[in-house]
Structure formats: structure tokens, C-alpha cells
N, C-alpha and C positions, 0 to 999 in steps of 0.2 A: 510603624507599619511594616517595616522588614525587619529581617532576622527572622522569620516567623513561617518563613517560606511559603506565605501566602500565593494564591494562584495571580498569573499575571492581570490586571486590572480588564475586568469584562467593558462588556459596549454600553455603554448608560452608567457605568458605576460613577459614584460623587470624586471618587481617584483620580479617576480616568479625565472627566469632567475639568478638574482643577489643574492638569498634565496639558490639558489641552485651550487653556484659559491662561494662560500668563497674566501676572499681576506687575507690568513694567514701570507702571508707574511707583511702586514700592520697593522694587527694586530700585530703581532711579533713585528714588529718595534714600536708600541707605546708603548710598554709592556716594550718593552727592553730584549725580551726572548722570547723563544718559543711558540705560542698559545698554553694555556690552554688544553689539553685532554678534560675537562669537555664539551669545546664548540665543539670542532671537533667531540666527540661523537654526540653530540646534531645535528649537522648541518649534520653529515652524514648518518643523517634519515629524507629524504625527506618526511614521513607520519607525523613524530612530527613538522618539520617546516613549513610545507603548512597549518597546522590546523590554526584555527582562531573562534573569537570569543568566547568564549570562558569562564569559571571561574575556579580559580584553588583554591578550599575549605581548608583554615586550619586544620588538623586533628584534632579531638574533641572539634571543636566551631563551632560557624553560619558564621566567619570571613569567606568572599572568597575575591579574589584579580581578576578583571577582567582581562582579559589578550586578545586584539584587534589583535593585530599580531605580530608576531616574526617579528623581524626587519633584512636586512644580515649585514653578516661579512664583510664591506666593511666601506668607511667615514660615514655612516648613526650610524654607531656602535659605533663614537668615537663620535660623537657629531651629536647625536640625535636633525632632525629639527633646529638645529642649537645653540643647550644649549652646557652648557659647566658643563660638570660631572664632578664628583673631582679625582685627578689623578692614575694614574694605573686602571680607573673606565673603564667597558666596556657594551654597552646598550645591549639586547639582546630582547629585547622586548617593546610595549605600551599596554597603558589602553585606555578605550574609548573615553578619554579625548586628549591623544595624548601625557600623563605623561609615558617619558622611564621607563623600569626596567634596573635597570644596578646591576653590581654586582664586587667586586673587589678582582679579583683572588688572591689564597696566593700562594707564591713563593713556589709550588712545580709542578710536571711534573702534575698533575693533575689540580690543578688550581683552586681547589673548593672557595668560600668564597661567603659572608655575600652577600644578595641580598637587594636592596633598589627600592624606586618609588620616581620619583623627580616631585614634585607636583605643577609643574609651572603655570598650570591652575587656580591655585586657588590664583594666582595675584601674588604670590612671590616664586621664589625658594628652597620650603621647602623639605629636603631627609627626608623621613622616610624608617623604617625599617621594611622590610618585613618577611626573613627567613635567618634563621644560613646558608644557604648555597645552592648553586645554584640547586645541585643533591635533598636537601629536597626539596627545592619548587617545582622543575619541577615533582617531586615524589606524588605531593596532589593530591587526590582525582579531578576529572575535569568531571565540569556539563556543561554541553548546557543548555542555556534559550530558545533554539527555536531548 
């Protein structure tokens, strides 16, 4: 769905629909425990997940992290466009490339942990590392290019 620079997901779209429909029970079940709180907070603000395109600025550098569209809580989440993220891994997002962010919750009722970008665009499946944790990243600074 991204990398394509599609327009941001209209009102009635099945996108939209599915952003705004959490699947936590399948979540749950890939986890092997209950969704995350971090996500269910995330997802139960339709004005944070409808946003799109997007940059989310490192605090005190020039680093930003593009960020195309929040992806839903549904198969799309456990294996983004069809990659396979490493385990207990959960996507929540792409870059303009069509590279997930996932991030792998720690075993508490909130669920925070270490956020990554899986950079299969660039011919091979490399994770790097983005932010200690999911509540900082979603927390940076956020520019519009247009």
C-alpha cells in the first residue's frame, strides 16, 4: 500500500475501515498475551492513525525517520507486504519506501520496546535501529514536507 505515495486513506475507504478496526485478538494470539496497552492507546486515537506522511525528527539532531502510514492491527501488522519480521516483532508503521517500522514489545501490560525499520528496499533485509521505545518515537517532534 505505501511507497506509492498514495493519498492519505479517505472517509469510508476499506484502509481506513481496517486502521480503525483493530484485530487484538490476533494480535493477542501472535504475542501469546495480551495486546500491548502502548498499541491500543495508539490505535484508539483515530487523529494519530489517520495522519500520513509524514517525519518524526530525532530530538537534538537533523536525523528524521519518514514515516508514510500507520499500517492496522490486523495480518498486515504481523507481516508487513509480505516480509517476515523477527519474532514477538509487530509492524505499526512504513517509510516511503514501503520499509515497516516494527517494534518488539517487552513483557509487560504496557508493551513498550525498542523500535526498528526493516530496509528491504535496499536489496536485502537489513533491521536497523531506530528508538529505545515505541512511546519515545511516536513522542518526536513531527514536520510536514508539504
Amino acid at each position: 500500500m505505501s511507497g506509492f505515495y498514495e493519498p492519505p486513506p479517505s472517509f469510508g475507504s476499506p484502509f481506513r475501515e481496517r486502521l480503525l478496526n483493530p484485530k487484538w485478538d490476533l494480535i493477542g494470539a501472535h504475542l501469546q498475551r495480551e495486546a500491548p496497552e502502548i498499541l491500543k492507546s495508539l490505535y484508539s486515537r483515530p487523529d494519530q492513525v489517520l495522519r500520513s506522511h509524514f517525519s518524526l525528527c530525532r530530538p537534538g539532531t537533523e536525523e528524521s525517520y519518514w514515516l508514510d502510514l500507520f499500517l492496522p492491527m490486523d495480518e498486515e501488522a504481523l507481516e508487513p507486504y509480505g516480509l517476515r519480521l523477527p519474532p514477538g516483532a509487530v509492524a505499526f508503521a512504513d517509510d516511503e519506501h514501503g520499509d515497516p517500522y516494527f517494534f518488539v514489545p517487552e513483557p509487560t501490560s504496557m508493551g513498550d520496546g525498542p523500535v526498528y525499520v526493516l530496509r528491504h528496499h535496499e536489496g536485502a533485509d537489513a533491521v536497523r535501529p531506530v528508538a529505545p521505545a515505541l512511546s519515545d518515537f511516536l513522542s518526536w517532534p513531527m514536520k510536514h514536507s508539504y
